[in-house]
C-alpha positions in Angstrom: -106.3 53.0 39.7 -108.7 50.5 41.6 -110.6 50.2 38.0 -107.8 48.9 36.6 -107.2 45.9 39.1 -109.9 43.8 37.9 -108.5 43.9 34.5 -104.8 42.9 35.5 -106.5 40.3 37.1 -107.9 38.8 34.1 -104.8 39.6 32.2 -102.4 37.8 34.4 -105.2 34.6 34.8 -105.1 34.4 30.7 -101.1 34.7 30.8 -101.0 31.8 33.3 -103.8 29.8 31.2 -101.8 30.3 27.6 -98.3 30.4 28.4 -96.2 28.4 26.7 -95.4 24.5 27.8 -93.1 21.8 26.4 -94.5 18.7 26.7 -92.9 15.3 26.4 -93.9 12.5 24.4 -92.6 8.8 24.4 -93.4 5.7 22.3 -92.2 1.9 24.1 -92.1 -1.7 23.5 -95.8 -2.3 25.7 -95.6 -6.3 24.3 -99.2 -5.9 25.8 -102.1 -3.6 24.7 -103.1 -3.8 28.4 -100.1 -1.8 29.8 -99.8 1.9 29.1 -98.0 2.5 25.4 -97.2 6.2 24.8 -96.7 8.9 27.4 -97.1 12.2 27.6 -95.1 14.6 30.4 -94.6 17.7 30.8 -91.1 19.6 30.9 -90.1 22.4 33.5 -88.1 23.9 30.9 -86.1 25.7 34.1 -85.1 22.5 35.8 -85.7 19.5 33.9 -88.5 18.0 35.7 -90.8 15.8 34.6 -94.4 15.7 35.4 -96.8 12.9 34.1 -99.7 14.6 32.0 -101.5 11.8 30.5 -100.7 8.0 29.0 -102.6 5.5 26.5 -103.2 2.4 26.6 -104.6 -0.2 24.3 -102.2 -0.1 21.5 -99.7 -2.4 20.7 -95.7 -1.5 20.4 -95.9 2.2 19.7 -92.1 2.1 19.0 -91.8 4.9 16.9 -93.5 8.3 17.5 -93.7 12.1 15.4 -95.8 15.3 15.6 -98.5 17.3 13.3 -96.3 20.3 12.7 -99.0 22.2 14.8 -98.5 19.6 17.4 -102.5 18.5 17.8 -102.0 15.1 16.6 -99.7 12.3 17.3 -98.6 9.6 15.3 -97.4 6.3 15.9 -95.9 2.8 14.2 -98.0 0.6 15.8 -97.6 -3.3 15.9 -93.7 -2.8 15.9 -91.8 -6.0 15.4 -95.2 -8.1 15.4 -95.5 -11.2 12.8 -98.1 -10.6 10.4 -99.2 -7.4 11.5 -97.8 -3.7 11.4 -100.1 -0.2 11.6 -99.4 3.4 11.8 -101.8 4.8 14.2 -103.3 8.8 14.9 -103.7 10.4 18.3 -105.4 13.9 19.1 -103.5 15.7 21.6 -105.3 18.6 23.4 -102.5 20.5 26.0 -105.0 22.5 27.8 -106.6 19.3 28.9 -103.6 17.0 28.8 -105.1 14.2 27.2 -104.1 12.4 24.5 -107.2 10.6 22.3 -106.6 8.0 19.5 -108.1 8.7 15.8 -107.5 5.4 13.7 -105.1 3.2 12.2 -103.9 1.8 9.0 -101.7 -1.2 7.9 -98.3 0.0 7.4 -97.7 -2.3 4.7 -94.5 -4.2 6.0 -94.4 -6.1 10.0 -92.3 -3.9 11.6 -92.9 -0.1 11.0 -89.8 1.9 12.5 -90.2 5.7 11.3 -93.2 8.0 10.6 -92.8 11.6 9.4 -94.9 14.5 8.3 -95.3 16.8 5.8 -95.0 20.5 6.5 -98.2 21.1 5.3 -99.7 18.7 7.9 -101.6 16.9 4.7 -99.6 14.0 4.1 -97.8 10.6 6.5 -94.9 8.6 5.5 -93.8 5.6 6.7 -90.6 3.2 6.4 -91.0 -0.6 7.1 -87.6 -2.2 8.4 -88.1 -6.0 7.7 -89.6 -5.5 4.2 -87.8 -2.7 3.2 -90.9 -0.5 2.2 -92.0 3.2 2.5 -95.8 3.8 2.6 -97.1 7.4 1.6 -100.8 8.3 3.2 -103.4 11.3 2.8 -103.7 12.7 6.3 -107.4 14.5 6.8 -108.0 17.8 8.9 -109.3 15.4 12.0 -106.0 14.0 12.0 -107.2 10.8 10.7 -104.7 8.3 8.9 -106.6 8.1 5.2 -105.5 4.8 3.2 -102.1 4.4 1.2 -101.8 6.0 -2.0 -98.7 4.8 -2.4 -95.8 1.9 -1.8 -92.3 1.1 -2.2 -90.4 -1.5 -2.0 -87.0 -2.7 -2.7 -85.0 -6.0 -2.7 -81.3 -4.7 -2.7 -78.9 -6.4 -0.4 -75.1 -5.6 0.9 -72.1 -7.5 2.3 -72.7 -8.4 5.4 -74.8 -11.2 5.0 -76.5 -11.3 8.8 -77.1 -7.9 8.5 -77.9 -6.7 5.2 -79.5 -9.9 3.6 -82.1 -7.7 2.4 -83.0 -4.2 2.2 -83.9 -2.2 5.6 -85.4 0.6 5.7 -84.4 2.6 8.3 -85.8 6.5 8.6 -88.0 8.5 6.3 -86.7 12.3 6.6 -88.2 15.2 4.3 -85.8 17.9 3.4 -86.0 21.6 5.0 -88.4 22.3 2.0 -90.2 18.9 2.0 -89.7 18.8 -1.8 -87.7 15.7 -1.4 -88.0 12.2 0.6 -84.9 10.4 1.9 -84.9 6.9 3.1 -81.6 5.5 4.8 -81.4 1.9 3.5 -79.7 0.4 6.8 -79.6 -3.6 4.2 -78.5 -1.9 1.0 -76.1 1.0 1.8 -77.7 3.5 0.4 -79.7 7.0 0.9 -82.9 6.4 -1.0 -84.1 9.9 -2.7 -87.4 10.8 -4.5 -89.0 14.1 -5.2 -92.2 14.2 -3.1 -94.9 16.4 -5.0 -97.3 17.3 -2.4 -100.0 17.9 -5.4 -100.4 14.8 -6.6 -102.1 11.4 -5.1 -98.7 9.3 -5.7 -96.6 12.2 -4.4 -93.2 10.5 -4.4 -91.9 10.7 -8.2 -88.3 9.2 -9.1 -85.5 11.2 -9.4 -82.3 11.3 -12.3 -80.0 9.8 -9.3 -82.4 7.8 -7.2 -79.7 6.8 -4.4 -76.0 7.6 -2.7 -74.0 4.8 -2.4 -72.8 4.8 1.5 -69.6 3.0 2.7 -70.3 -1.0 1.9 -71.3 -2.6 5.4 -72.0 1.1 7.0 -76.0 0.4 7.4 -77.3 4.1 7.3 -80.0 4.5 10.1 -81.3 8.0 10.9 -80.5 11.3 9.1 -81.3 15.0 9.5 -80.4 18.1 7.7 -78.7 21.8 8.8 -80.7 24.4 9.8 -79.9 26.0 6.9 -80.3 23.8 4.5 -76.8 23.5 2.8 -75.6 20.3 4.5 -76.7 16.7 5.7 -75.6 14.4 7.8 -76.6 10.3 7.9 -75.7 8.5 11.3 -74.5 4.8 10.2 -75.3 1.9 12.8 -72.8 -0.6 12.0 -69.6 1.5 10.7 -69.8 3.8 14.3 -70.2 6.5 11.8 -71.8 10.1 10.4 -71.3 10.6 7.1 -71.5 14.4 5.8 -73.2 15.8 2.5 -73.3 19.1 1.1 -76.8 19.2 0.0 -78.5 21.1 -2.9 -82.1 20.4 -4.6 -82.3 16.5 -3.6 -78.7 15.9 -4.3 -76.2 14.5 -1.9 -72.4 15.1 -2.1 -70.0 13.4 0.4 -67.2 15.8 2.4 -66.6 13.8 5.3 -67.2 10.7 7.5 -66.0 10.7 11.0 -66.5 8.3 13.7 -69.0 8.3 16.5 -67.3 5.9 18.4 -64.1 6.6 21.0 -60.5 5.2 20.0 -60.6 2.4 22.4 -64.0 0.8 20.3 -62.9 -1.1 17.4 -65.6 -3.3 16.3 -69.3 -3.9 17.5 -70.4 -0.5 16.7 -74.3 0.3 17.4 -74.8 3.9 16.6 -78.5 4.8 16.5 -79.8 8.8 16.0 -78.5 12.3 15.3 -79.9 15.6 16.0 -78.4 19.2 15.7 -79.3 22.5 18.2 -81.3 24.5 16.7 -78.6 27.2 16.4 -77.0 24.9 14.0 -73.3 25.1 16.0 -73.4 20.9 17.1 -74.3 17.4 16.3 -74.8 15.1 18.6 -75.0 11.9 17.8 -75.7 8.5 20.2 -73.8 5.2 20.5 -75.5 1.8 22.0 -73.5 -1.1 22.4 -70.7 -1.1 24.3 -70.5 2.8 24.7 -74.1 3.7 25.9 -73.2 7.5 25.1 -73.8 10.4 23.2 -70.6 11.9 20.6 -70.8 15.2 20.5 -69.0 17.5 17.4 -69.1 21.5 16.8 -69.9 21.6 13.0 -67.8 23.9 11.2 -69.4 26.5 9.2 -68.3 24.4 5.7 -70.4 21.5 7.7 -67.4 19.1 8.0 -67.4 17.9 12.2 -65.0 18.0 14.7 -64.9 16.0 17.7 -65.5 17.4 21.0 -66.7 15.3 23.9 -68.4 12.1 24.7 -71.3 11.9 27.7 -72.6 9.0 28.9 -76.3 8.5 28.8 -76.6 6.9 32.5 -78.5 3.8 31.0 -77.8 1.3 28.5 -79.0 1.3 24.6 -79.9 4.8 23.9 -81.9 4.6 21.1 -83.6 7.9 20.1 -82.9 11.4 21.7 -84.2 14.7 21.3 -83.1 18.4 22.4 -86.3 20.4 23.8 -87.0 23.9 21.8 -85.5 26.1 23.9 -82.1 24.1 23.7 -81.9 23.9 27.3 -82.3 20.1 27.5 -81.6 17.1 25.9 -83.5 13.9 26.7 -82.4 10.2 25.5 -84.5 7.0 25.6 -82.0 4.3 26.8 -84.0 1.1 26.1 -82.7 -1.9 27.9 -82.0 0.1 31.6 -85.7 1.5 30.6 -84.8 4.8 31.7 -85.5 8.0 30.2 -82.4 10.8 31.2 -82.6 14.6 30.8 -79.0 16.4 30.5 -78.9 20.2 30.6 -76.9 21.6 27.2 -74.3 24.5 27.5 -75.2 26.6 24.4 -72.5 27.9 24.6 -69.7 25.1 24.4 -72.4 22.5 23.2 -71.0 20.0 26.1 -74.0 18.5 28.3 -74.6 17.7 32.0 -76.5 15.5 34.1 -79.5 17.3 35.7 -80.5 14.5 38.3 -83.8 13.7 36.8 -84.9 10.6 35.0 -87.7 8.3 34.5 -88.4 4.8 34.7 -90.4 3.8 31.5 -91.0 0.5 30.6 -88.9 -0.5 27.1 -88.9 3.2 25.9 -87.7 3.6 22.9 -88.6 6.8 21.1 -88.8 10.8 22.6 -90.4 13.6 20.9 -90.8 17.5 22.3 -93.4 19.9 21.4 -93.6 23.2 23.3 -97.1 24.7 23.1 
């Protein structure tokens, strides 16, 4: 018996060493490569907490962050709302050691980069440029390192409201469940942008028999995500205080429902900015900025339609990206102008969410990502 101590020892040191953590990761407005950009922290996926790991410094307006899908490298739009400039920029991340390393850059091809996402196969970057209404496709090496563009888009449509949607915007760049298809949520044209995206070939995105939905005129389509199981869509719409609900099959879009994000009492003003859905697939939750500074939350039926079923406040003001943890225990929102980042607790069961007491102050934080490891 006295043989075998040793061993559990070892076995209970290596269990402590790889267990699994969630760590944090959260993009800002910096204005000043000096001051610390992105930060990393780590989550106590029992209480909420959390607990500084590592920040970087040196780059400029990380506004906009996303994950390798095997989480070991970050990636960033850099140079965010910056005249004459714009980059998409590559971080190592090493969660043994906590630190986060940075790789390269390249030009993102427009001034004020707003979305990054990756392929599942880890082997390809894509980016969407608000102001010039572009989307950017890049090789992605095994370092992690950000090879040049092989391709670009851009567009020139406009809409009706002409201090809004002068031009095209945009807004997100989401890949399907498969990634066999690319959509880009025009915020300036109404419209959800589609192409086929052939990881095979060095100009991967190829056009498509119906290359766009027409949204709701004057709706500006911002972020968009998909059901877990593939079947339905749902774009969040900034100005019409909107989601809008597709049944979804093989890169095509067809509408069954928009509902609002906003309460009763809001009429006009709307500023709704991301959705996300639990992993089981049972709610949406959706945020509103503005006026409301809360998150709309709806059960989704299993024919995908939504149905209202409580509103939380986020505790700040101008939430503008959230993101539930993987073990959909938490949620955590960036509210941007009270620079605070808030964790609530989720019921999994009724979907509703709770204060848990804990919250950061981050300087103009405006994007959250979770990776558990």
């Amino acid at each position: 018996m006295k043989s075998l101590l040793p061993l559990a020892l070892v076995l209970l040191t290596n269990f402590h060493l790889f267990a699994q953590k969630t760590f944090v990761f959260l993009g800002s407005y910096n204005w000043d490569k000096t001051t610390e950009g992105i930060y990393v922290y780590q989550l106590d996926t029992k209480t909420g907490l959390l607990t500084k790991a590592t920040s970087v410094k040196d780059v400029y307006n990380p506004s906009f962050l996303t994950l390798s899908p095997d989480g070991k490298f970050v990636y960033a739009c850099t140079e965010s709302k910056t005249p004459n400039a714009g980059s998409v920029s590559s971080f190592s991340f090493n969660p043994q050691q906590q630190t986060l390393t940075y790789i390269n850059s390249q030009k993102s091809g427009g001034e004020n980069p707003v979305y990054v996402s990756v392929h599942r196969s880890g082997k390809w970057l894509v980016n969407g440029n608000y102001t010039e209404a572009s989307v950017s496709v890049y090789p992605l090496a095994a370092s992690g390192e950000i090879l040049p563009a092989t391709q670009h888009m851009a567009y020139t449509d406009s809409s009706i409201n002409k201090e809004r949607q002068d031009r095209a915007h945009i807004h997100s760049t989401v890949f399907s469940l498969n990634a066999d298809y690319l959509f880009l949520p025009d915020l300036g044209a109404d419209k959800i942008r589609c192409y086929q995206f052939d990881s095979t070939q060095t100009a991967p995105l190829k056009a498509i028999e119906k290359p766009f939905v027409q949204a709701v005129l004057g709706s500006g389509p911002r972020h968009f995500t998909f059901h877990p199981n593939g079947k339905f869509a749902y774009c969040i719409e900034e100005m019409g205080g909107a989601v809008s609900v597709y049944k979804y099959d093989k890169g095509r879009l067809d509408s069954i429902q928009r509902i609002d994000t906003h309460n009763d009492k809001y009429k006009e003003g709307f500023e709704s900015s991301d959705v996300h859905i639990s992993p089981d697939g049972r709610f949406l939750y959706a945020t509103n900025r503005g006026k409301e500074n809360n998150i709309a939350i709806f059960a989704i039926a299993k024919n995908g339609k939504l149905k209202n079923i409580g509103y939380q406040p986020t505790l700040g003001e101008h939430p503008r990206t959230f993101a539930i943890d993987p073990s959909s225990q938490f949620l955590i929102v960036t509210n941007v102008v009270s620079e605070s980042v808030t964790v609530f607790k989720r019921n999994g069961l009724t979907g509703l969410l709770s204060p848990t007491g804990q919250e950061l102050k981050v300087k103009n934080v405006s994007c959250v990502q979770i990776k558990q490891y």
